[in-house]
C-alpha positions in Angstrom: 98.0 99.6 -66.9 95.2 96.5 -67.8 93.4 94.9 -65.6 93.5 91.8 -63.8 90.8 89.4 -64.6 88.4 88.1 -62.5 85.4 86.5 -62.9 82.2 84.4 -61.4 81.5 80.6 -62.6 77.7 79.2 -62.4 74.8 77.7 -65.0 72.6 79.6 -65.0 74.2 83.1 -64.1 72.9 85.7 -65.3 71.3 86.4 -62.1 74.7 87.0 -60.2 75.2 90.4 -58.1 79.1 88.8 -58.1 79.9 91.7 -61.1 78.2 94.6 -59.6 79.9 93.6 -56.3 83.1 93.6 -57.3 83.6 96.4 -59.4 82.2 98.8 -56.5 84.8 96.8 -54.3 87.1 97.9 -57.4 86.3 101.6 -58.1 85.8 102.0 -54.1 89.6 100.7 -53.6 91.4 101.9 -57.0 92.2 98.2 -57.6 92.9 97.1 -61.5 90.3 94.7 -61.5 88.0 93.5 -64.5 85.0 91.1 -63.2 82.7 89.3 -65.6 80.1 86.4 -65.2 80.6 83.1 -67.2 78.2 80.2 -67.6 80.1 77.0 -68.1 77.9 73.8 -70.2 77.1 71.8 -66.9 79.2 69.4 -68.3 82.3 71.8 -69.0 83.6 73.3 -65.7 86.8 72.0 -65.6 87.4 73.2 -68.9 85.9 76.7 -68.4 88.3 76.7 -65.4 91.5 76.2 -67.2 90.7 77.8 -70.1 90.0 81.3 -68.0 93.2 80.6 -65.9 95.1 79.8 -69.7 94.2 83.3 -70.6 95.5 84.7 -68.2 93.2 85.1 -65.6 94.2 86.0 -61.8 90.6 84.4 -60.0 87.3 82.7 -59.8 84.5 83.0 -58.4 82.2 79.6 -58.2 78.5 79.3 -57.5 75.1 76.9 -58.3 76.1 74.3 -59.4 80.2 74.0 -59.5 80.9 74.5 -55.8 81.6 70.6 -55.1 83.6 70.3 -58.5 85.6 73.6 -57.9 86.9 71.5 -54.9 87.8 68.1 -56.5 89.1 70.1 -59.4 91.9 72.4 -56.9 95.4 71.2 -56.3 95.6 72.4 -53.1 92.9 73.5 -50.8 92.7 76.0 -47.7 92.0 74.7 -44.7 88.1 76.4 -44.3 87.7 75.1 -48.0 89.0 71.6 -46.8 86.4 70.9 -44.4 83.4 73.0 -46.4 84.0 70.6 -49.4 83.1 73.0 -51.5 85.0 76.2 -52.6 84.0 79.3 -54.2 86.6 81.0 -54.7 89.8 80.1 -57.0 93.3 80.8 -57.4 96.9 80.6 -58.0 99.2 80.3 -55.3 102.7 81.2 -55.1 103.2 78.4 -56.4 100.9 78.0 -59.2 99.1 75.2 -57.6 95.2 75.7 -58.8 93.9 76.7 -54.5 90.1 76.5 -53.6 89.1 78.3 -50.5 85.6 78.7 -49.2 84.6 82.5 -48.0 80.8 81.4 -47.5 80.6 81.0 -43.3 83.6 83.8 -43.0 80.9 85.8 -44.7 78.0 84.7 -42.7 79.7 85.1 -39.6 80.8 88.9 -40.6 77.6 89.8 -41.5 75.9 88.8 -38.3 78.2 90.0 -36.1 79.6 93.2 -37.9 76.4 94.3 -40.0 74.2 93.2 -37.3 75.3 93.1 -33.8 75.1 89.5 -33.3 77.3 88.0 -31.1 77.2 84.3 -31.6 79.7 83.2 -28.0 77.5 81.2 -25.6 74.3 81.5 -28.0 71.8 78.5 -28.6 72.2 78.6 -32.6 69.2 76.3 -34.7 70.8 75.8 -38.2 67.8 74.6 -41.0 69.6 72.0 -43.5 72.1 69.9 -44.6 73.5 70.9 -47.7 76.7 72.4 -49.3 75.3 76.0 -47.9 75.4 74.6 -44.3 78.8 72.4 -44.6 80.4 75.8 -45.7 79.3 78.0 -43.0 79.8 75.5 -39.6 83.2 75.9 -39.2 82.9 79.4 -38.8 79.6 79.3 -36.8 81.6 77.1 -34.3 84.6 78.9 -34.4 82.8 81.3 -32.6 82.4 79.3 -30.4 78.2 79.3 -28.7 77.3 77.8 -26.6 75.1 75.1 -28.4 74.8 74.4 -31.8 71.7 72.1 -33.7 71.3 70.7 -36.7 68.0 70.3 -37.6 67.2 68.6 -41.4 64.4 66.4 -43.0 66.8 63.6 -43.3 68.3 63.7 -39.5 71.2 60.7 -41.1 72.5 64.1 -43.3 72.7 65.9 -40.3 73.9 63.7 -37.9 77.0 63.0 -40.5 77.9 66.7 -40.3 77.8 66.4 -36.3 80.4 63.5 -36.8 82.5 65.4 -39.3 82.6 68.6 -37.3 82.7 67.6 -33.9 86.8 67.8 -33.6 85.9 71.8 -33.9 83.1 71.9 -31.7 85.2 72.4 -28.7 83.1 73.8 -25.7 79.9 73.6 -27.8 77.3 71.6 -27.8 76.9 69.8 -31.0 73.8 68.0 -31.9 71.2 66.9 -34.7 67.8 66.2 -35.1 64.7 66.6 -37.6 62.8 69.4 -38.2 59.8 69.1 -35.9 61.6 68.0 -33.1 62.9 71.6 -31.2 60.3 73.0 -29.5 62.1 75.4 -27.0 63.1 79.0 -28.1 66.7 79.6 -29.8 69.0 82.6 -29.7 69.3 82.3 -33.3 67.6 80.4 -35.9 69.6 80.3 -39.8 67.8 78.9 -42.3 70.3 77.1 -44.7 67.8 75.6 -47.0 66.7 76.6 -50.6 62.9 76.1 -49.8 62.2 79.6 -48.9 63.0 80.6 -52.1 60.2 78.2 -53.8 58.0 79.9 -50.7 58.0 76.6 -48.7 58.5 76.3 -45.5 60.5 73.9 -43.0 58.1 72.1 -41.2 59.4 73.6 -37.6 57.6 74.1 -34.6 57.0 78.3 -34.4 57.9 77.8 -30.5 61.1 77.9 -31.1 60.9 81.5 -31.8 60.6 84.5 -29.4 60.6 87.7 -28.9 64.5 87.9 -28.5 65.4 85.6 -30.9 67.2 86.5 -34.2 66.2 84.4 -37.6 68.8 84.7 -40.4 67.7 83.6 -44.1 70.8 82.6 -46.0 69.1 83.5 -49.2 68.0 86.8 -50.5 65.3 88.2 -51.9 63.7 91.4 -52.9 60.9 91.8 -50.4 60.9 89.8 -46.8 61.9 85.9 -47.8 59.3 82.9 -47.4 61.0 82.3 -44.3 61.7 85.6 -42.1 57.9 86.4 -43.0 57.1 83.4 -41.0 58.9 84.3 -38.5 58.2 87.7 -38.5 54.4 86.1 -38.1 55.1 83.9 -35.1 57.0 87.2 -32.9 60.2 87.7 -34.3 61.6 90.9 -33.9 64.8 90.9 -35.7 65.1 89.1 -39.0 67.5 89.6 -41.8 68.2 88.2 -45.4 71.2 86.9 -47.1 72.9 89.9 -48.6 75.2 91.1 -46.6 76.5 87.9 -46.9 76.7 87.7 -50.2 78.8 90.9 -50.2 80.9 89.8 -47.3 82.0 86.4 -48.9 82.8 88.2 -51.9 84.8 91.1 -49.9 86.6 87.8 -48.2 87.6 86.6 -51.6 88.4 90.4 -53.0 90.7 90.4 -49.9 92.3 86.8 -50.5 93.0 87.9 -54.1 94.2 91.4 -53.9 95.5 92.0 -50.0 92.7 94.6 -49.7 89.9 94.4 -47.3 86.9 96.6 -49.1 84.4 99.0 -46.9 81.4 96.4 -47.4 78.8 99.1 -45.7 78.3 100.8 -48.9 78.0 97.9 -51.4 75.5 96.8 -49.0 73.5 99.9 -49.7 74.2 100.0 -52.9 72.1 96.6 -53.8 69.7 97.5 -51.3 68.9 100.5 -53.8 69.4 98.6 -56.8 
């Protein structure tokens, strides 16, 4: 029997863990699944896109910097990918229609509360940034359902247009935005949604909105503590974690749209960790 191709889209990306993912999501579920990386020219997407799908190929991955295009290039769109306005993951339907859906904040949200114990209903969640990374987690985050939910960004306009666009989902929660400097009170849980802490810069936030209770999530990854859980590690933090198990949870979400098989993500998990 061959295998079914699969692969992840970015420029550059020959960082991605997306490979190594999914073939432990493939030996660990006997699934005939072949997973490469591909860089597409910055200017060649689309055609990367069809080309791959012209060959026969079953689904894509999409990361830095295609997310937004993947979207406007999809005939049809899911209803989490709709809102995110970015997908990462590609398809076929049943209908052949080229389908974007977004697993990013079904990711986020499995890591936290799976992985880590977090229950987010009733919480007082600070979300850092403005960006494709935050559009694609919020409906998620507010789907379920805490109590209160900011966004804080440098550019307050940014974040007070994604309290407009996601404020028919809010329901019960308090929606709101501001700048960066402007909480000053302690959160249940503080995600950090920007790209600085991976340049080692820092949001210019007040460290009183950190205690000993709350929980501070870094949407990125990195090999040793990130820029930004070492602050607030520094300013009494006792629980922080990094962007991993999100990664492998998005791409379990997507493994799971494509095949019908939800993989044990614990061990992958470990796996990098080890790596």
């Amino acid at each position: 029997m061959t295998n079914d191709l699969y692969a992840v889209v970015g420029n550059p990306i020959s960082h991605s863990k997306s490979p190594r993912i999914h073939s432990l999501f493939a030996s660990q579920t006997g699934e005939p699944v072949e997973y490469t990386a591909i860089q597409a020219p910055l200017n060649g997407f689309a055609g990367t896109v069809r080309q791959f799908f012209a060959r026969g190929g079953k689904g894509l991955n999409v990361t830095v910097p295609f997310k937004e295009q993947a979207w406007q290039l999809a005939e049809h769109r899911t209803e989490r990918a709709q809102k995110a306005g970015a997908a990462n993951t590609l398809y076929a339907n049943s209908e052949g229609l080229l389908t974007a859906d977004n697993t990013d904040g079904q990711g986020l949200v499995t890591d936290l509360d799976v992985n880590h114990g977090v229950d987010l209903a009733g919480r007082n969640i600070l979300v850092l940034g403005a960006g494709g990374a935050v559009r694609g987690v919020l409906g998620p985050l507010l789907a379920a359902r805490p109590g209160a939910l900011t966004i804080a960004n440098r550019t307050v306009a940014k974040a007070e247009a994604l309290v407009t666009l996601f404020a028919p989902e809010a329901g019960e929660t308090r929606l709101s935005a501001c700048g960066f400097e402007a909480p000053t009170t302690p959160f249940d849980l503080i995600i950090n949604g920007t790209s600085a802490s991976l340049q080692g810069d820092l949001p210019p936030l007040s460290p009183t909105v950190i205690d000993p209770r709350t929980v501070v999530y870094d949407m990125m990854y990195a090999l040793t503590t990130t820029t930004f859980n070492q602050w607030a590690l520094d300013h009494g933090a006792q629980r922080v974690y990094d962007g991993l198990g999100m990664l492998v949870e998005q791409a379990a979400e997507s493994f799971r749209v494509w095949r019908g098989v939800a993989p044990d993500t614990a061990p992958v998990i470990a796996a990098l960790r080890d790596d």
